[in-house]
C-alpha positions in Angstrom: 7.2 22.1 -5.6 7.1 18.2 -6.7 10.0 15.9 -5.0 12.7 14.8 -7.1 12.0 11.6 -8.5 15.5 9.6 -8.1 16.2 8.0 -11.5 19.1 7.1 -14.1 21.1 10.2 -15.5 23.4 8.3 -18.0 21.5 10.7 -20.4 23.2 13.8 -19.2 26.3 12.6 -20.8 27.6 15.5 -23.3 25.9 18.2 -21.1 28.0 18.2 -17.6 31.5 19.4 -17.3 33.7 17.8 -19.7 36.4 15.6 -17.6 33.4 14.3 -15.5 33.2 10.4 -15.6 29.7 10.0 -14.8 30.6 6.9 -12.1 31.8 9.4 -10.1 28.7 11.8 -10.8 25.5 13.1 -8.9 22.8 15.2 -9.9 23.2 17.7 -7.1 19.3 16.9 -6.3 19.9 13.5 -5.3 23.1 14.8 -3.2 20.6 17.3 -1.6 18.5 14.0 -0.6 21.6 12.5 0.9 21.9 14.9 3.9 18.4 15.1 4.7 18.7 11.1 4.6 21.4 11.4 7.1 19.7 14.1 9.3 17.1 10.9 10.3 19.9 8.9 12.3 21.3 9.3 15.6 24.7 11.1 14.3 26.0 14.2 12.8 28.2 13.8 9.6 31.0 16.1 9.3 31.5 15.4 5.2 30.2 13.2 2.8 32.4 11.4 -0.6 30.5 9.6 -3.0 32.5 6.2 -3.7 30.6 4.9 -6.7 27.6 5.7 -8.2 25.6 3.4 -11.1 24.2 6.5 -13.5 22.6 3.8 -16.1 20.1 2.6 -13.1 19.7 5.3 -10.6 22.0 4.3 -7.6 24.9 5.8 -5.4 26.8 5.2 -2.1 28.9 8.0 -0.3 31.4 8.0 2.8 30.4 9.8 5.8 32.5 10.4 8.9 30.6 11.0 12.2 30.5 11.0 15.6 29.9 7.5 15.6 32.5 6.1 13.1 32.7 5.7 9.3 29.3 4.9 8.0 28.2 4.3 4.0 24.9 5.8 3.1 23.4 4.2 0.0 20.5 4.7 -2.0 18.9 1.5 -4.0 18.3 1.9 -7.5 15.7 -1.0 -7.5 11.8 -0.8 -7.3 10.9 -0.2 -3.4 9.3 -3.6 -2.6 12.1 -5.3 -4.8 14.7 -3.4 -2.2 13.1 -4.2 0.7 13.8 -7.7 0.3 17.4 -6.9 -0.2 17.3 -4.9 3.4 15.1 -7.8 4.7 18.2 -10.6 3.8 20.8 -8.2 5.0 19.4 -7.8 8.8 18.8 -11.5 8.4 22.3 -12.2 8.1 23.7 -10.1 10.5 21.3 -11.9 12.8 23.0 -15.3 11.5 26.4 -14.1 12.1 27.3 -13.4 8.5 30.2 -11.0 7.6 28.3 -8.7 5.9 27.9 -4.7 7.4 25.2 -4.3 9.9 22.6 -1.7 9.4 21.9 1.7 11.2 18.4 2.2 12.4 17.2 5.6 12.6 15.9 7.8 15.0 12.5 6.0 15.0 14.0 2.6 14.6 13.7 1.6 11.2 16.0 -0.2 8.9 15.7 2.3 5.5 14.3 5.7 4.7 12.3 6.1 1.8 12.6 9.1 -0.3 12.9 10.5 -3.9 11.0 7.0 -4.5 13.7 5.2 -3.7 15.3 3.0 -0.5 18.6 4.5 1.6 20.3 2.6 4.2 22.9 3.9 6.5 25.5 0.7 7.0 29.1 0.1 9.2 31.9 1.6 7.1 34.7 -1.6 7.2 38.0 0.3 7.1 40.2 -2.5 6.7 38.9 -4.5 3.5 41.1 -5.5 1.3 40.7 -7.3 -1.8 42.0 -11.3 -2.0 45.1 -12.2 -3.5 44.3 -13.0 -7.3 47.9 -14.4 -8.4 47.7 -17.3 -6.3 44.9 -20.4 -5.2 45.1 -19.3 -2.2 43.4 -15.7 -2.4 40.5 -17.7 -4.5 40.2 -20.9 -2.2 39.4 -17.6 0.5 37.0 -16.1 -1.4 34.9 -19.2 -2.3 35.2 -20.6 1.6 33.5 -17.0 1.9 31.0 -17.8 -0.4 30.3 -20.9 0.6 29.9 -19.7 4.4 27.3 -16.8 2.9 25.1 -19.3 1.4 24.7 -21.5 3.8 23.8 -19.1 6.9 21.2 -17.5 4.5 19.4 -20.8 4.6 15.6 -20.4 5.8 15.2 -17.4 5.0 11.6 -15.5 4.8 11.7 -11.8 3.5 9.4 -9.1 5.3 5.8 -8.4 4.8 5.5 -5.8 1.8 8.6 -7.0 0.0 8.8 -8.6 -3.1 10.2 -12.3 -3.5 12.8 -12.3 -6.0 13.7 -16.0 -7.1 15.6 -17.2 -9.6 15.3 -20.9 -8.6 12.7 -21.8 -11.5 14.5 -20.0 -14.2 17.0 -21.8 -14.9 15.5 -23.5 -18.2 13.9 -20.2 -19.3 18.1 -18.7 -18.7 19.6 -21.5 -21.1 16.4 -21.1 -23.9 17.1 -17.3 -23.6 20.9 -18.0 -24.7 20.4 -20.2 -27.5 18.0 -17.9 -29.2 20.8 -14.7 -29.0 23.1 -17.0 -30.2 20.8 -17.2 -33.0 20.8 -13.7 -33.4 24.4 -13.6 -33.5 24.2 -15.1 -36.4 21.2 -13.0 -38.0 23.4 -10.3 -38.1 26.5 -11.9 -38.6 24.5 -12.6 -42.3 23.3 -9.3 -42.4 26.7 -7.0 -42.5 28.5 -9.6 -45.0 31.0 -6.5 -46.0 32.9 -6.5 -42.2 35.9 -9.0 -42.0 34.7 -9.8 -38.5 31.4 -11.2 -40.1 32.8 -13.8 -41.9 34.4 -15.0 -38.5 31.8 -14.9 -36.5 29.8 -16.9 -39.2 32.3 -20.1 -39.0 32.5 -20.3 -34.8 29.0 -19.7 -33.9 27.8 -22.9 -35.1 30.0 -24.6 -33.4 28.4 -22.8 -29.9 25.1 -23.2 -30.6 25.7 -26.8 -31.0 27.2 -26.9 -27.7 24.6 -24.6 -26.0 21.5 -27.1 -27.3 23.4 -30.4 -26.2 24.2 -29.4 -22.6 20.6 -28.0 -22.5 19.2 -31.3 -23.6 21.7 -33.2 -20.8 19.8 -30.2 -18.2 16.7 -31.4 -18.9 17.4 -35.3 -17.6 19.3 -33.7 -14.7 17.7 -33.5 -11.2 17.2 -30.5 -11.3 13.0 -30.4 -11.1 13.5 -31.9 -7.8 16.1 -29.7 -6.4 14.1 -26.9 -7.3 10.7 -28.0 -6.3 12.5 -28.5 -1.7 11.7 -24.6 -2.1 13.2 -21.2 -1.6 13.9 -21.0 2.1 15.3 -24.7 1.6 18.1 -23.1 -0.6 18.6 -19.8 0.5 20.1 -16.8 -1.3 22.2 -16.2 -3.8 24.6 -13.3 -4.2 24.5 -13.0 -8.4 27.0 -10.9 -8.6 29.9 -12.1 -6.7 33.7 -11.7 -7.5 36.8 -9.9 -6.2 35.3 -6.3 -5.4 32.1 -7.5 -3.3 34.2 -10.4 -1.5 36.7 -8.4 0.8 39.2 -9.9 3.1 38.5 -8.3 6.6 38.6 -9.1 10.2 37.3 -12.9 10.5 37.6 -13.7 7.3 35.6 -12.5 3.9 33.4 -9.7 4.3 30.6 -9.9 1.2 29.1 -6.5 0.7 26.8 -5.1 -2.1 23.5 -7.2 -1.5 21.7 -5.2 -3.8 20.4 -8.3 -6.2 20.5 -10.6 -3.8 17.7 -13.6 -4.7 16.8 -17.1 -3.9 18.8 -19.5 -6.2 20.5 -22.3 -6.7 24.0 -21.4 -4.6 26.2 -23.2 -7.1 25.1 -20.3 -9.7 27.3 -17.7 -8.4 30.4 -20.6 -7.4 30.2 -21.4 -11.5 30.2 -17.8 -12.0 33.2 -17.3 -10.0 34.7 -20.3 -11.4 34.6 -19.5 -15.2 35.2 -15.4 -15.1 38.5 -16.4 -12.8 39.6 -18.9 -15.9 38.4 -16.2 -18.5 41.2 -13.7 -16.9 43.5 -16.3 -16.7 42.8 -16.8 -20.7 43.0 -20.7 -19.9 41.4 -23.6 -18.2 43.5 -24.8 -15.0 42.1 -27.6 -13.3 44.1 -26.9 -10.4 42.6 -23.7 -9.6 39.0 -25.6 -10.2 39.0 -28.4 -8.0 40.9 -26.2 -5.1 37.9 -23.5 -5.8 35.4 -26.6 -5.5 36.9 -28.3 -2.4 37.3 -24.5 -0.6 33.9 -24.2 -0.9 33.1 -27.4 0.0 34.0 -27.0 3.3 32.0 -24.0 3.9 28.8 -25.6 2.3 29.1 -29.3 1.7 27.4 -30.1 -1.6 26.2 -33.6 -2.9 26.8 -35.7 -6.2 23.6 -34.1 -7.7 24.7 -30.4 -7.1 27.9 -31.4 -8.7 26.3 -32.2 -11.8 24.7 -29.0 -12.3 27.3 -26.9 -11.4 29.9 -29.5 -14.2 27.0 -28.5 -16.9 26.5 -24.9 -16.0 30.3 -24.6 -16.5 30.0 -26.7 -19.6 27.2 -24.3 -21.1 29.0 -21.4 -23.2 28.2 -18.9 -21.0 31.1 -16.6 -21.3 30.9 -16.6 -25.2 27.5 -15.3 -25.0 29.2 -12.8 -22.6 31.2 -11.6 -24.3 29.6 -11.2 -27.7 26.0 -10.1 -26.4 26.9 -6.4 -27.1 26.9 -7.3 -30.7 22.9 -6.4 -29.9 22.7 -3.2 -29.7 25.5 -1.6 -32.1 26.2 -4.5 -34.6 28.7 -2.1 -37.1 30.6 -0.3 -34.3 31.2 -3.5 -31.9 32.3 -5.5 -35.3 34.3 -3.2 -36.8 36.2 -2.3 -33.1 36.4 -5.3 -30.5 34.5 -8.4 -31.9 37.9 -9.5 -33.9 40.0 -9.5 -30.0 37.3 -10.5 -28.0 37.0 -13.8 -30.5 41.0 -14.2 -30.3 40.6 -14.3 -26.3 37.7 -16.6 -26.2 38.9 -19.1 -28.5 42.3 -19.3 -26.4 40.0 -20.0 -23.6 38.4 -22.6 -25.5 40.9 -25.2 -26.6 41.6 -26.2 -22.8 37.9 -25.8 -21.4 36.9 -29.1 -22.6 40.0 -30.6 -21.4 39.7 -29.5 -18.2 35.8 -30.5 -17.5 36.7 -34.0 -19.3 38.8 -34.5 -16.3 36.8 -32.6 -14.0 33.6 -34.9 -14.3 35.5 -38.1 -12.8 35.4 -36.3 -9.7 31.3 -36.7 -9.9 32.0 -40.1 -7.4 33.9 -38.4 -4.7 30.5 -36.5 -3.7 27.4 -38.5 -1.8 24.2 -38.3 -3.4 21.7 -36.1 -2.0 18.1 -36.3 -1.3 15.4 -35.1 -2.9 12.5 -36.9 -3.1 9.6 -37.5 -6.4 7.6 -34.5 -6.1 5.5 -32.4 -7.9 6.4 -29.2 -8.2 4.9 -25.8 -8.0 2.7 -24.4 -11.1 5.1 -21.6 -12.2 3.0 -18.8 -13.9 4.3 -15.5 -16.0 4.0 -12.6 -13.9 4.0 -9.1 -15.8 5.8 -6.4 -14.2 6.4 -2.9 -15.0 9.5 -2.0 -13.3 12.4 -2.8 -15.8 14.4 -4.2 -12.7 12.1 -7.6 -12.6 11.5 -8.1 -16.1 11.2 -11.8 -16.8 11.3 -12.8 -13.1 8.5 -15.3 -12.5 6.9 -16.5 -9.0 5.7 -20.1 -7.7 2.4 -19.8 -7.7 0.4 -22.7 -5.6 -0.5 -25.9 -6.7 -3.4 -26.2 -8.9 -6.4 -28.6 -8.4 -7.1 -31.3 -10.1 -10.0 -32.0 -12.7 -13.2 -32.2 -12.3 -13.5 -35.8 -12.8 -11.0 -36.5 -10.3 -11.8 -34.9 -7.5 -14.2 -37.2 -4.9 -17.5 -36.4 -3.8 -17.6 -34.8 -0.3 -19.8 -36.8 1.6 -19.6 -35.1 5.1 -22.8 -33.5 6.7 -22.8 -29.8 7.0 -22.3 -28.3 10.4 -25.7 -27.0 12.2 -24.9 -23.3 13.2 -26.9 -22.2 15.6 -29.2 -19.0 14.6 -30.7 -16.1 16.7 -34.6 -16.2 16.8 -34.1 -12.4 15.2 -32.6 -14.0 12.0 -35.2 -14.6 8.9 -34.5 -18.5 8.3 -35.9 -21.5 6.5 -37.7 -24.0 8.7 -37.8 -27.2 7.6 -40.5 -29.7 9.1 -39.9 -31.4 12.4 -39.3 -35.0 12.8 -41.4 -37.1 14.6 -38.6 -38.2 17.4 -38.5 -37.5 21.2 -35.8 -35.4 21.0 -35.4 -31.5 20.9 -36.2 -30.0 18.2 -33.9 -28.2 16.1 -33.8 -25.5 13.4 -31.5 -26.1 10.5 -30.2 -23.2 8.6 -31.0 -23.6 5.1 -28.2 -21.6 2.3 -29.9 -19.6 0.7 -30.7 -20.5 -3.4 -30.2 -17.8 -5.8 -33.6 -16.5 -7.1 -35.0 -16.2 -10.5 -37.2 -14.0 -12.6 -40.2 -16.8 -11.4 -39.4 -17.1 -7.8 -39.3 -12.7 -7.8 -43.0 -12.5 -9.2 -44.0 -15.4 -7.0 -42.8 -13.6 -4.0 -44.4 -10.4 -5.5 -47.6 -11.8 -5.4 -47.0 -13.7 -2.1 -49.4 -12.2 1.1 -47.4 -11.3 3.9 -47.6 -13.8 6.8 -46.5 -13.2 10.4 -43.5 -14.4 11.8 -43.0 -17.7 13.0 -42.5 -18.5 16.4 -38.6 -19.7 17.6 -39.0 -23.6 17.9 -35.6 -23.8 19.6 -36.6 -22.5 22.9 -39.5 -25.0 23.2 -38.5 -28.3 23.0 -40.8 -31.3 23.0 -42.1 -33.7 25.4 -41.0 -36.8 25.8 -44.2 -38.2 26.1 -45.9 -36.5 22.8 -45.0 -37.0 19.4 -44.2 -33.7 17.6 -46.5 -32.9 14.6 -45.2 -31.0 11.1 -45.7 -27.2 11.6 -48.5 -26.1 9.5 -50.5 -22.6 8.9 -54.0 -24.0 9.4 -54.3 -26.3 12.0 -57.6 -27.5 10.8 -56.1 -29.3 7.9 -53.7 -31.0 10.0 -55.6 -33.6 12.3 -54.3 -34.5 15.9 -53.2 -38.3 16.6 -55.6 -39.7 19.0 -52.9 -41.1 21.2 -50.7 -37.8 21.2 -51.9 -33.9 22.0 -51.1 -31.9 19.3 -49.6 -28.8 19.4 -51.3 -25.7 19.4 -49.7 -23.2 16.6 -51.8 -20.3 16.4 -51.3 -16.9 14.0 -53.3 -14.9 15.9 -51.4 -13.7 19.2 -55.0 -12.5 20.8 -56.1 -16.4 20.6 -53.7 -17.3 23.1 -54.0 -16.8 26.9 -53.5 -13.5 28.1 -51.2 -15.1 30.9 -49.0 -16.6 27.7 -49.3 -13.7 25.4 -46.3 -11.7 25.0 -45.4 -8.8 22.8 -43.8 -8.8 19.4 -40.1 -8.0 19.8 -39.2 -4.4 17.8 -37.8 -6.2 15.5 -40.6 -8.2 14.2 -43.2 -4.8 14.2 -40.5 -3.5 11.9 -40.1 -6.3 9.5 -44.2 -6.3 9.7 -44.1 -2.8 8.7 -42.0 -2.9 6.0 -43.7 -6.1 4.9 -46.9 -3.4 4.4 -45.1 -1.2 2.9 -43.7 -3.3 0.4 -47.6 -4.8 -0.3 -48.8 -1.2 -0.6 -46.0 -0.5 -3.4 -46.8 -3.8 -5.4 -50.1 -3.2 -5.4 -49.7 0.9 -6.1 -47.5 -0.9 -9.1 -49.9 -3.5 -10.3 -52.8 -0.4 -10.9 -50.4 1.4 -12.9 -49.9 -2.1 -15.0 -52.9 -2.2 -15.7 -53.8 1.4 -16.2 -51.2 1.7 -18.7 -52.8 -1.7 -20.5 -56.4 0.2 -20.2 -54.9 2.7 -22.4 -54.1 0.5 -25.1 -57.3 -0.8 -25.4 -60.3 0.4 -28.1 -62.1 3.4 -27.5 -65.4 1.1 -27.1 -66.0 1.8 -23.2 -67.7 -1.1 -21.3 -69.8 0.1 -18.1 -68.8 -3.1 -15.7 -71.5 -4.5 -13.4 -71.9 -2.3 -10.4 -71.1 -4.6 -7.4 -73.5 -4.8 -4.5 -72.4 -3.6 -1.5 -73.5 -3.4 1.8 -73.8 0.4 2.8 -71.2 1.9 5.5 -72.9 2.8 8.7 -70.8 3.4 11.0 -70.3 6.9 12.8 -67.1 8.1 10.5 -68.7 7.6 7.2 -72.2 9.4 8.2 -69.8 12.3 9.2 -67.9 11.8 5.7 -71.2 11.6 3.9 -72.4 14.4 1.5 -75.3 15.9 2.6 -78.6 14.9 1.0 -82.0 17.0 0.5 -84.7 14.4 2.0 -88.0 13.8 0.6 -90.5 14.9 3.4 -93.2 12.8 1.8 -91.4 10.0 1.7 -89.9 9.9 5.2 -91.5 7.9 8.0 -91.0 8.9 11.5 -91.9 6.3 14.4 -94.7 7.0 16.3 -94.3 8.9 19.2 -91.6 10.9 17.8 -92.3 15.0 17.4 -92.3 16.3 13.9 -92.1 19.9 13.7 -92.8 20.3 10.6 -96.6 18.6 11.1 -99.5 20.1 12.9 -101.6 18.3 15.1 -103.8 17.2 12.4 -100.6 15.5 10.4 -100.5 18.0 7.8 -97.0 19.0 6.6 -96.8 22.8 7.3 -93.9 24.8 5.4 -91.4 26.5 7.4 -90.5 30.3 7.1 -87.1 31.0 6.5 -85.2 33.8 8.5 -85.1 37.3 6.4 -81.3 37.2 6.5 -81.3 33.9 4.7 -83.7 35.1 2.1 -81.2 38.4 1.4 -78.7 36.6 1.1 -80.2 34.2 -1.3 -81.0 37.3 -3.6 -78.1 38.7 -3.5 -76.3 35.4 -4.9 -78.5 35.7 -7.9 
């Protein structure tokens, strides 16, 4: 039986019970997982309540009580090395002394449990988190000093080996270009139902935004922004990216920040703007009381400078929660205009006619913040990374600097490094200098070969190996000679003694002659063998060309060669009838087939070898 691959069931809407909201709905295979999950930890769980569960992407989270306490169990929806570096930030923080829940190891001490393809952790249930007052300052100015504390202990840090990096730090300009072009389609399709009322209202106020959307993005671009982003990651830390009331709990200390799901490096004033503009979008206007106490709350937690300020005045600036708002217009264009486009256009224009108000006033405040520092530098080559998981779709990754041209790039003009080589290493030798000194042997890299060098190696006859220079170092008082195969071509200096280099191990002293290492019978051998194949090759070459050749056969010259007498080839001989007439026996030497008056006498055969001679024919 395959395991139960852990996936979204949003689909199965129509087909459970009706009555069943799906957010509160498991497929009963993924609630099987659950308990064998638990099983893994040091605890024994009496019963288990799903809280919330995300059916659109795949992920859940249930109550247990056990013997230890409350715990959560929760099972990431994400890719595995995507999640990892969620689990990674979230140990890191405990570690820092953030208010966020600590994790449960298991039994074999590890932070997560992977099954059904998926991540689980086992987390500290917080019984006594309550949300932050949302009618007053006060509840907000708690949640952003919150915020502001989170973001600042996750400074520095490096996720685990294995995990992917999520970062959102270079995206920014690829975030505001993806906005203006679905503003664009808003009004594609504005054009293209004509008939709905809400059409024709759409048409005269997205102009307007898209106008707006192109000049803050033009007022990004001479921002300093490039060098903020290129200090790094780790320099900024994480970001939460989906902050607000629910995942920002009042609790003992202060405000406990749970759900760390998406967590990713960013720019930390992303998810302060985003906290900023939805809490103004429920309000339905603009207070710029609420947005400078929100600033200053957070502020104090994580102290930003003059140039932070700016990009968080222009993120707020960018129409972010129009596009918000009308982005669903995407994927049902008749049933979202003919339903909720008409209110949701009432609320945001509402919004509107104090926003600008508001940041006019707001961006005086740009002086009361010290400029930060951030050096000229050039950033990180940032390539497009394809990935399959739908999770990281259009995330890219710093990829390290690139060189620089050709042209540009100086000549290295350092010597190599002399390794020193084992005597049982084939090497090149290069000649010897004529110093006092040592001598030394220089390992050559080797060159690639060609088609020529192959055939001249081919045909190359195979020499011994060369003696190791290395262990026999020169005299002082004798200049050392180029190494050379034939020692007669290479005269001796009459006021120097030259060195003797012989092939021929049996010319040397028997007190100085020593036996070829294994190693070097071995390479002789298979220099032999290779020999005997070339030249097995080379007769079939020319064999084969013989046969191409006109029938007209040419008899070659019969060499002259000196006969073979030695004892092996008399025995290999065939045997030969010899003329009697003709062979001369020394004198002295009995003949048996003469008489004593040197006649030849014929011998008589035996009657058996005369028989058998008959019965042949």
């Amino acid at each position: 039986m395959e395991e139960y691959r852990i996936g979204p069931w949003d689909h199965l809407e129509g087909t459970v019970d009706p009555g069943i909201v799906l957010e509160q709905y498991v497929p009963p295979e993924l609630e099987a997982i659950a308990w064998k999950v638990a099983e893994l930890y040091e605890m024994k769980v009496s019963d288990m309540t799903l809280v919330t569960s995300k059916p659109d992407k795949g992920g859940a989270i249930w109550k247990m009580n056990t013997d230890r306490g409350p715990r959560s169990i929760k099972v990431l929806h994400r890719e595995p090395k995507r999640s990892l570096f969620s689990v990674g930030s979230q140990e890191y923080l405990v570690n820092q002394g953030a208010r966020v829940p600590s994790l449960i190891r298991t039994k074999d001490d590890r932070l997560y449990v992977e099954a059904g393809g998926k991540l689980w952790i086992v987390t500290e249930w917080i019984e006594s988190l309550v949300q932050a007052s949302k009618i007053d300052l006060e509840g907000a100015a708690q949640l952003c000093t919150g915020l502001g504390e989170f973001h600042k202990l996750s400074q520095g840090y490096v996720p685990p080996f294995g995990a992917a990096r999520s970062t959102r730090l270079p995206r920014w300009p690829k975030y505001y270009e993806k906005i203006i072009a679905k503003i664009g389609w808003f009004r594609d399709i504005a054009q293209a139902y004509p008939e709905l009322s809400a059409s024709s209202r759409l048409l005269s106020i997205v102009d307007d935004y898209d106008r707006q959307a192109r000049e803050i993005y033009e007022k990004f671009k001479l921002s300093s922004y490039p060098r903020m982003a290129a200090m790094g990651d780790p320099h900024w830390g994480l970001a939460h990216q989906d902050y607000g009331w629910s995942n920002g709990q009042m609790g003992p200390g202060g405000i406990w920040i749970i759900d760390l799901d998406g967590v990713a490096y960013d720019l930390p004033i992303r998810d302060l703007r985003k906290l900023i503009t939805s809490t103004m979008d429920d309000m339905g206007v603009w207070d710029l009381t609420w947005i400078r106490g929100m600033i200053e709350a957070y502020h104090q937690a994580n102290p930003i400078d003059r140039e932070t300020f700016e990009l968080l005045w222009l993120d707020m600036a960018f129409p972010n929660e129009f596009y918000k708002h009308v982005k669903e217009i995407v994927y049902q264009p008749t049933l979202f205009m003919e339903t909720e486009l008409n209110g949701i256009l009432d609320r945001v224009l509402i919004a509107e006619s104090t926003k600008w108000q508001a940041l006019a006033e707001l961006e005086q405040d740009k002086a009361n913040y010290v400029p930060g520092h951030y050096p000229e530098q050039e950033a990180a080559v940032l390539l497009p990374v394809e990935r399959t998981e739908r999770v990281l779709e259009g995330q890219e990754l710093p990829m390290p600097e690139l060189l620089p041209p050709a042209a540009m790039v100086e000549p290295v003009t350092t010597q190599p490094n002399i390794i020193p080589i084992s005597p049982m290493e084939p090497v090149a030798v290069l000649p010897l200098i004529e110093t006092g000194q040592p001598t030394r042997r220089i390992a050559a890299s080797r060159p690639r070969r060609t088609a020529k060098d192959k055939s001249q190696r081919r045909n190359a006859k195979a020499l011994p190996p060369q003696r190791n220079t290395k262990t026999r170092p020169a005299r002082q008082d004798v200049k050392v000679l180029p190494l050379a195969r034939d020692t007669k071509a290479q005269p001796a200096a009459q006021d120097a003694k030259a060195l003797p280099v012989a092939q021929d191990a049996k010319a040397q002293p028997a007190a100085k002659r020593r036996r070829k290492p294994a190693s070097s019978q071995k390479r002789s051998a298979a220099k032999k063998s290779v020999l005997k194949k070339q030249a097995a090759k080379k007769r079939s070459v020319q064999k084969s060309a013989s046969l191409l050749k006109p029938a007209v056969r040419v008899t070659p010259p019969k060499r002259r060669t000196k006969p073979d007498r030695s004892k092996q080839a008399l025995k290999l001989a065939p045997k030969q009838k010899q003329k009697t007439s003709q062979t001369k026996k020394p004198a002295g030497v009995f003949n048996p087939n003469k008489n004593r008056a040197g006649k030849t006498t014929r011998v008589r055969k035996p009657a058996a070898a005369n028989n058998r001679k008959a019965a042949r024919r």
